[in-house]
C-alpha positions as CSV (number, residue, x, y, z in Angstrom):
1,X,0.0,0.0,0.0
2,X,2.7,2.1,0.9
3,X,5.0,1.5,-2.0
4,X,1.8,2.4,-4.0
5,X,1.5,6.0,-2.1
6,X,-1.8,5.2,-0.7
7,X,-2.3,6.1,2.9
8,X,-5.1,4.0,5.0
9,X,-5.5,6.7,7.5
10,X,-7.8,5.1,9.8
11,X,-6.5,1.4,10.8
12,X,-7.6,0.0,13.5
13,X,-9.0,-3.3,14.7
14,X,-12.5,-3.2,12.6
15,X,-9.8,-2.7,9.5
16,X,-8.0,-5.8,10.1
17,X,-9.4,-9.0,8.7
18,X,-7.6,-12.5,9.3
19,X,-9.2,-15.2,7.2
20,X,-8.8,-18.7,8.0
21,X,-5.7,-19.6,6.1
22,X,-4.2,-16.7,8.4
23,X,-3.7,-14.3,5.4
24,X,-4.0,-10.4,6.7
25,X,-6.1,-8.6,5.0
26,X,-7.1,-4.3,5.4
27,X,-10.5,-3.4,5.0
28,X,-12.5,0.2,4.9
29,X,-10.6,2.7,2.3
30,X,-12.9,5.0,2.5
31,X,-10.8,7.4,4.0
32,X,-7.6,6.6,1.8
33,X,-5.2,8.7,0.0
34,X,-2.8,8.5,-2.7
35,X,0.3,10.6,-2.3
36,X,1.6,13.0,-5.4
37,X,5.0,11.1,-4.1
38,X,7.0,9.1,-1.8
39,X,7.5,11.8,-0.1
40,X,3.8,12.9,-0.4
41,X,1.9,14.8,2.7
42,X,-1.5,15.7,3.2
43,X,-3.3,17.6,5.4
44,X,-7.2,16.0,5.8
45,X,-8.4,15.3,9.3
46,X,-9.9,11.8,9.1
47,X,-9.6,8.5,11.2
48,X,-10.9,7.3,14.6
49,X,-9.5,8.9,17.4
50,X,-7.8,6.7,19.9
51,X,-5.7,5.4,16.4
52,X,-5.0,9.2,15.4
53,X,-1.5,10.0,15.0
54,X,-0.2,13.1,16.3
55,X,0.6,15.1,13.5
56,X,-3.2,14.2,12.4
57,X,-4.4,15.5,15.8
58,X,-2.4,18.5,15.3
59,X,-4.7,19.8,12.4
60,X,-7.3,20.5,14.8
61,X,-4.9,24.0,15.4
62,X,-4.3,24.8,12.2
63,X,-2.4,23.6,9.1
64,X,-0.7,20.3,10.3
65,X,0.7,17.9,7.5
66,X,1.0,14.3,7.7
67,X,2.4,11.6,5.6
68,X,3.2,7.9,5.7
69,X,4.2,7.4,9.1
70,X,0.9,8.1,10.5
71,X,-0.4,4.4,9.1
72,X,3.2,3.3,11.1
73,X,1.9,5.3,14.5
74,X,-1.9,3.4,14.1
75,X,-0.2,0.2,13.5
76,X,2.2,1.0,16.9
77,X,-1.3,1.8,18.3
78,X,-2.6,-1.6,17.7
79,X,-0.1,-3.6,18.8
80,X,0.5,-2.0,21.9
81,X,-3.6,-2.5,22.7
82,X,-3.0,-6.2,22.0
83,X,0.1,-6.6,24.3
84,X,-1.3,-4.2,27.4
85,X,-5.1,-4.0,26.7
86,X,-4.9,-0.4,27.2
87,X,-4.5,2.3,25.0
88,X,-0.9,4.4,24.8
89,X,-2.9,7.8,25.7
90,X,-6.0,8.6,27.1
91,X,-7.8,11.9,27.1
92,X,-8.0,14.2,30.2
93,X,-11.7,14.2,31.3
C-alpha cells in the first residue's frame, strides 16, 4: 500500500481481517489517500480517534501535514492495545 503511495488513514482493529488460512487482509478505504509522491503529505483530518496519530491530531490548530508514518503510528497503536489491553494515551476528562 505504501509502495503504491496510498495512505489507509484510519487502521484499527475493525480494518483488520484475518481469514482462516491466516492471510491479513485491510479493509475500509474509505478514507484513503494517494500521495503525489514518496514523499507525499497531506493535510485532511480523518480517522478514529484513539488510532490518530499526532501530526493528524495537530490539524485540529491549524495547518498540520502528515504523511506515511501516520499508518506506522496506528499500526504501533494496535499492537501496543494487543500486548497491554490499554491504549498508549487517554484523554484528560
Amino acid at each position: 500500500m505504501h509502495k503504491r503511495n496510498i495512505l489507509h488513514r484510519d487502521l484499527k482493529p475493525d480494518n483488520i481481517m484475518i481469514k482462516k488460512d491466516d492471510t491479513v487482509k485491510l479493509i475500509d478505504f474509505g478514507t484513503w489517500k494517494e500521495l503525489a509522491d514518496k514523499k507525499g503529505k497531506t493535510g485532511t483530518l480523518c480517522g478514529t480517534p484513539y488510532y490518530l496519530a499526532p501530526e493528524i491530531a495537530l490539524g485540529f490548530q491549524g495547518d498540520a501535514k502528515y504523511g506515511k508514518k501516520c499508518d506506522i503510528w496506528s499500526l504501533g497503536v494496535i499492537l501496543h492495545v494487543m500486548a497491554t489491553n490499554e491504549f498508549p494515551i487517554e484523554a484528560k476528562k
